[in-house]
RODO-2510 file (C-alpha; in nm, 4 decimals, decimal comma):
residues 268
     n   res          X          Y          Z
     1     x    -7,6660    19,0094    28,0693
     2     x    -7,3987    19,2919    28,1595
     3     x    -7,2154    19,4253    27,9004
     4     x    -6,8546    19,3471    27,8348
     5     x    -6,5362    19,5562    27,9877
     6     x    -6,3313    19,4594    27,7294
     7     x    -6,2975    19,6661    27,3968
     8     x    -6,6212    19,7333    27,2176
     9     x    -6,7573    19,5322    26,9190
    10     x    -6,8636    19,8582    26,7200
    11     x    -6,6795    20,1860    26,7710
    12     x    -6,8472    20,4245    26,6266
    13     x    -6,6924    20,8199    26,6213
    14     x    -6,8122    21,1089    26,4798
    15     x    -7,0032    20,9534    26,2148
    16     x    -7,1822    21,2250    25,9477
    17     x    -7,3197    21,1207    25,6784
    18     x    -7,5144    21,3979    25,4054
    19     x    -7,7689    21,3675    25,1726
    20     x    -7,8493    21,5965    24,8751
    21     x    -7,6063    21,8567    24,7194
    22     x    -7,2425    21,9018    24,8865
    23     x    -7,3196    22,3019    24,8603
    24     x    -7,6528    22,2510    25,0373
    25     x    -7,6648    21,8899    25,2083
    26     x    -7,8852    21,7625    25,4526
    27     x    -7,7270    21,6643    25,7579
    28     x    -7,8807    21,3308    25,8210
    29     x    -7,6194    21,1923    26,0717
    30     x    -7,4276    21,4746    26,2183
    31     x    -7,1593    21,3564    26,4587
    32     x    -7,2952    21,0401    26,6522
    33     x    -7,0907    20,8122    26,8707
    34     x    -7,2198    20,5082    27,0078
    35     x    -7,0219    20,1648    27,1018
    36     x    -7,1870    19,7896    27,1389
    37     x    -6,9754    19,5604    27,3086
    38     x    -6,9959    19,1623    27,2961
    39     x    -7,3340    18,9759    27,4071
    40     x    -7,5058    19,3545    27,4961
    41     x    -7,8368    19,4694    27,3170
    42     x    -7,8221    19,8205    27,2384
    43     x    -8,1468    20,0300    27,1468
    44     x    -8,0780    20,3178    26,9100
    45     x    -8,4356    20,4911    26,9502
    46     x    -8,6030    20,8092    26,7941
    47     x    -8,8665    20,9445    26,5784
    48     x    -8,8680    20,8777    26,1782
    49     x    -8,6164    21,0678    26,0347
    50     x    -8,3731    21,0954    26,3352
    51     x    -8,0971    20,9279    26,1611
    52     x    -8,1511    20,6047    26,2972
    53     x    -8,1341    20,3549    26,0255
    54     x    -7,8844    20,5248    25,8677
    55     x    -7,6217    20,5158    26,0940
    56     x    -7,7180    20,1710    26,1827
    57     x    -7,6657    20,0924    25,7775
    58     x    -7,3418    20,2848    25,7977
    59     x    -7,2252    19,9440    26,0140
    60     x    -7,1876    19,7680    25,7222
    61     x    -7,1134    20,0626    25,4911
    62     x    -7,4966    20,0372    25,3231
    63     x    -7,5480    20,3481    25,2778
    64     x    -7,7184    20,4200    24,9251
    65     x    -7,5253    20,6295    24,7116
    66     x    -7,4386    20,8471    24,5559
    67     x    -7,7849    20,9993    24,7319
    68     x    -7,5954    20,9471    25,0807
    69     x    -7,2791    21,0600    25,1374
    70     x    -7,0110    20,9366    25,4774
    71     x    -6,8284    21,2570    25,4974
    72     x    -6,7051    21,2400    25,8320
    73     x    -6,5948    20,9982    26,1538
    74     x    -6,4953    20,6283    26,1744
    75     x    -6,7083    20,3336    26,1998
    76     x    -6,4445    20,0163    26,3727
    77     x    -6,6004    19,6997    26,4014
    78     x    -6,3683    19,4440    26,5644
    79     x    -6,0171    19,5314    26,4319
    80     x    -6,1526    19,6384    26,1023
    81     x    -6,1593    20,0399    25,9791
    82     x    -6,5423    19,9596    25,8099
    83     x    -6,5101    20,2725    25,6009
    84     x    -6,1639    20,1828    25,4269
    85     x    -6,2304    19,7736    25,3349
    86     x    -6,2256    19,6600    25,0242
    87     x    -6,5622    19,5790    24,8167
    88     x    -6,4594    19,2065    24,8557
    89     x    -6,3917    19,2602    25,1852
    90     x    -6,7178    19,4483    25,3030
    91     x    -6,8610    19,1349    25,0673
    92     x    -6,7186    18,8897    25,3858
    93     x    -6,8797    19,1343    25,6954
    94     x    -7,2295    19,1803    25,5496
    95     x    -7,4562    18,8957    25,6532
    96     x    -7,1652    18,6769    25,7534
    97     x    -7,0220    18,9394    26,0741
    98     x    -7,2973    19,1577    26,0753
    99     x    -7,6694    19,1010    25,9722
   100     x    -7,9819    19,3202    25,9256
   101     x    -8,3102    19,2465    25,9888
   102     x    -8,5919    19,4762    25,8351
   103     x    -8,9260    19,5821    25,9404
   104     x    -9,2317    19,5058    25,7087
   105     x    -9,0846    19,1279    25,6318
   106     x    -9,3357    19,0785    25,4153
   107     x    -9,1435    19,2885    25,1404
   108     x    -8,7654    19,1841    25,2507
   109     x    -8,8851    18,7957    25,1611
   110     x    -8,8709    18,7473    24,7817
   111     x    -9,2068    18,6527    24,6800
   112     x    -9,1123    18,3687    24,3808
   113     x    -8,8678    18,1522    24,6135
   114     x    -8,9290    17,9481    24,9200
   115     x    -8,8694    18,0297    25,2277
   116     x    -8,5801    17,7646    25,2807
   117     x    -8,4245    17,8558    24,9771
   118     x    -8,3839    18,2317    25,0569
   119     x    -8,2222    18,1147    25,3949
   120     x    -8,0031    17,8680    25,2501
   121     x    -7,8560    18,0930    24,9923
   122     x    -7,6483    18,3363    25,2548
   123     x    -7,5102    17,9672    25,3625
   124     x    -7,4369    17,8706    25,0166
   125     x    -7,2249    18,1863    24,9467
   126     x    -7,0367    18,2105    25,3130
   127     x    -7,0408    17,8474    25,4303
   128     x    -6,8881    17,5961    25,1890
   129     x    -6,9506    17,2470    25,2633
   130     x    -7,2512    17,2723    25,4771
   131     x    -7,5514    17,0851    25,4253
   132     x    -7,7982    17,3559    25,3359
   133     x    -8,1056    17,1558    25,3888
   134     x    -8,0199    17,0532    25,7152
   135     x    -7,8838    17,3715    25,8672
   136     x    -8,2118    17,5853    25,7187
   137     x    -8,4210    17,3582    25,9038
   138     x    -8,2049    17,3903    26,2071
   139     x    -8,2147    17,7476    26,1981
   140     x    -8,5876    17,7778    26,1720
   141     x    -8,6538    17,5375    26,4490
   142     x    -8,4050    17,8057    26,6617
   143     x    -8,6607    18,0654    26,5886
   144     x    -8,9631    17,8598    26,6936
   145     x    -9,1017    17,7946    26,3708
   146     x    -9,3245    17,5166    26,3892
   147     x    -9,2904    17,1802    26,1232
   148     x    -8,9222    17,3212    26,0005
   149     x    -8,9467    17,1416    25,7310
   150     x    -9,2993    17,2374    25,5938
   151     x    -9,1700    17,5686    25,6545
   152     x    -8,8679    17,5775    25,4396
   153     x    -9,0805    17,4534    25,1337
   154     x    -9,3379    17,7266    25,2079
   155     x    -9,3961    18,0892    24,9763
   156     x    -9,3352    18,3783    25,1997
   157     x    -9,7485    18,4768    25,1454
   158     x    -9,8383    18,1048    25,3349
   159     x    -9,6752    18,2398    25,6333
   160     x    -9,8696    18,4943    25,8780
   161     x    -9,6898    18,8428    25,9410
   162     x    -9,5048    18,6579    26,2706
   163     x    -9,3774    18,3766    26,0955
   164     x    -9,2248    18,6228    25,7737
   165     x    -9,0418    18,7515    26,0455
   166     x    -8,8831    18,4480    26,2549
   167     x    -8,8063    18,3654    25,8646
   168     x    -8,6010    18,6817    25,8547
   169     x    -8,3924    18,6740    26,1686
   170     x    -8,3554    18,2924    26,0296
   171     x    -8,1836    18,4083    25,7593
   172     x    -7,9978    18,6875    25,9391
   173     x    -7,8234    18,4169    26,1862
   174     x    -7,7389    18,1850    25,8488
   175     x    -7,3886    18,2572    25,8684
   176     x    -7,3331    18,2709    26,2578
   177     x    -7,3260    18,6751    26,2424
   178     x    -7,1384    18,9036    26,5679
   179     x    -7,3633    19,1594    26,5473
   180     x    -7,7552    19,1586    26,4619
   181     x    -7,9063    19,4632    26,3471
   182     x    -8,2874    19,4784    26,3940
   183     x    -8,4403    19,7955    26,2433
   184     x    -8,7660    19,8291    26,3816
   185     x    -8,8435    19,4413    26,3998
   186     x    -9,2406    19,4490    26,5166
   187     x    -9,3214    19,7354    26,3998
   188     x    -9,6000    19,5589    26,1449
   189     x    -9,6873    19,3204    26,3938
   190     x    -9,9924    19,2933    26,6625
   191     x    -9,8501    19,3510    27,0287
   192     x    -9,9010    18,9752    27,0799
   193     x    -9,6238    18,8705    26,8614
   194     x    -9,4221    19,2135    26,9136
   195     x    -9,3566    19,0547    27,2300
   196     x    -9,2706    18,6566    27,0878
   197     x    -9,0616    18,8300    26,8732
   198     x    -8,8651    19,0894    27,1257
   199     x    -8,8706    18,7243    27,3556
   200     x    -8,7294    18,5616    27,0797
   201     x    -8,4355    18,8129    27,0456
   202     x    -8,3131    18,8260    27,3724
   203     x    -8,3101    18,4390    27,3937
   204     x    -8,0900    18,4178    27,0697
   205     x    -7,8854    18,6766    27,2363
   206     x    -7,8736    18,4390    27,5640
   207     x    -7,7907    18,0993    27,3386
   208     x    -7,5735    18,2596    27,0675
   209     x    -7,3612    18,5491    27,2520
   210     x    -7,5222    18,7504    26,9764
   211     x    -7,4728    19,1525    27,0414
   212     x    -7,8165    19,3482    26,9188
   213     x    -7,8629    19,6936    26,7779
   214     x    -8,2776    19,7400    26,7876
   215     x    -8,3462    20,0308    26,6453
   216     x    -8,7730    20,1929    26,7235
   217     x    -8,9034    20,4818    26,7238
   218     x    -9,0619    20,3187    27,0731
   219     x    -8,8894    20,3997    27,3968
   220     x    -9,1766    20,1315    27,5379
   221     x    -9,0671    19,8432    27,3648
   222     x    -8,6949    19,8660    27,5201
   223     x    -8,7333    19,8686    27,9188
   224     x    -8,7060    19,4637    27,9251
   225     x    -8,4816    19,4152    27,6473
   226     x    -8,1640    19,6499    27,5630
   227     x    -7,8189    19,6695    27,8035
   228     x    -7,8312    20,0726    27,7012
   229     x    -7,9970    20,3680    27,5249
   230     x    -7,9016    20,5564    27,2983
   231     x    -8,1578    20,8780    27,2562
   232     x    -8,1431    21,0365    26,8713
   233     x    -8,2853    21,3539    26,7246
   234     x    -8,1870    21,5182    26,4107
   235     x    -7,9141    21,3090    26,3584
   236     x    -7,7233    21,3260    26,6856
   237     x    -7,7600    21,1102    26,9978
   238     x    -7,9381    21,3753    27,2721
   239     x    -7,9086    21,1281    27,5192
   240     x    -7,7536    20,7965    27,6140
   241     x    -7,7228    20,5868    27,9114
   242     x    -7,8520    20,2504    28,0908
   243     x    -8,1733    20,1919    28,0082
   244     x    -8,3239    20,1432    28,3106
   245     x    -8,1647    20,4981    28,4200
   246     x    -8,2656    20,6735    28,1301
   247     x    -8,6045    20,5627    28,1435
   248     x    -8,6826    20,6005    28,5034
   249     x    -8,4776    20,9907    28,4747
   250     x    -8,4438    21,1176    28,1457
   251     x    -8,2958    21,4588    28,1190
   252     x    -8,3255    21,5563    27,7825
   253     x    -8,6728    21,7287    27,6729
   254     x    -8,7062    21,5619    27,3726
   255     x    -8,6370    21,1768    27,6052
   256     x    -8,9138    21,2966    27,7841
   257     x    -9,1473    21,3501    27,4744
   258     x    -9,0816    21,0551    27,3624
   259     x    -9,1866    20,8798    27,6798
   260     x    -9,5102    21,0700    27,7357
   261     x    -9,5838    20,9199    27,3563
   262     x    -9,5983    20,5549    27,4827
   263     x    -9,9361    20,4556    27,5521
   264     x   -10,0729    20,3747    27,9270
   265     x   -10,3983    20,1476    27,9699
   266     x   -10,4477    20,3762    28,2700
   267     x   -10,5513    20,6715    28,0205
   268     x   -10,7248    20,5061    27,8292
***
């Protein structure tokens, strides 16, 4: 799917966001820019500790404070400023405009409630009057979870590391989200389901009109999945472009690095 020519989903300009003391801070996110635009997939790739994940939780102003600081740029999702809403209104765009999934699902589920429960409470607080029952089971059957309803009555620790995580993006589309953030989604998974799971992504994205932010520290993982790159190294983006164009001719160093760092069977 092309991207939209219409205005973008997520504007985001000059974003900076610090960490530590304001005399001495550590400049974690230091002037990004990056747009998504409706039904696109977007890849937001670099090493740990390139600022990554935390501009992608600036999105929905989740940035932990007061350890992290926004000191600087404009996030605009839609027609909304992010940065000046309301708490009750930043209560309405996380989970029910804009969702996160987590890597390591295994420690997002909560280990005392089912697996349907967990799901059906985002639709209990953002969708009065639905059926819960019915709708968990109907979202787990989207994500190819086998025997819906066994599922929804199962303990996150029943389920194998795949299943945890259709579970998650489950409960990420409860509320019929824009935008789908998934921060390094297969990261703790066996290459065999990394790919179910990328599959599984771009087919939501296909069925629901879904836009995607994947954030990995794995320029690999991207070349079948995201519209555009985005390139990001000590918290500002280095390089951006199509992905097919940035993989095939990157022309920053550290792009390059990062490609030599994805494995080849033919050196093995």
């Amino acid at each position: 799917m092309t991207a939209c020519t219409d205005s973008p989903l997520v504007d985001v300009r000059g974003l900076q966001i610090h960490f530590g003391s304001a005399s001495d801070p550590v400049r974690a996110v230091d002037g990004v820019d990056f747009q998504i635009f409706r039904g696109e997939i977007v890849a937001l790739v670099g090493e740990s500790g390139s600022g990554k994940s935390i501009s992608a939780l600036s999105l929905a102003r989740l940035i932990p404070e007061p350890a992290g600081r926004i000191v600087g740029g404009s996030v605009r999702f839609k027609s909304l400023e992010v940065f000046k809403l309301k708490n009750s209104e930043l209560r309405n765009l996380r989970g029910a405009r804009i969702a996160y999934i987590f890597q390591e699902p295994a420690t997002s589920l909560n280990p005392v409630y089912t697996v349907g429960w967990q799901i059906g409470e985002a639709i209990r607080l953002h969708r009065k009057g639905v059926k819960v029952k019915t709708e968990v089971e109907k979202l787990l059957a989207a994500v190819g979870l086998p025997d819906p309803v066994r599922t929804a009555g199962a303990y996150p620790h029943e389920l194998s590391g795949g299943m945890q995580q259709r579970a998650m993006i489950a409960m990420a589309l409860a509320c019929d989200p824009d935008l789908l953030v998934a921060d390094e989604p297969t990261t703790a998974l066996d290459v065999t389901v990394q790919k179910q799971i990328l599959d599984l992504l771009v087919d939501l994205r296909e069925k629901c009109g879904l836009s995607i932010l994947l954030i990995t520290h794995n320029l690999g993982i991207v070349a079948n999945v995201a519209d555009r790159v985005y390139v990001m190294n000590s918290g500002r983006i280095v390089e951006s472009g199509e992905t097919k164009t940035v993989l095939r001719t990157p022309q920053h160093e550290y792009t390059q690095k990062l490609l030599k760092a994805v494995p080849r069977l033919h050196k093995i």
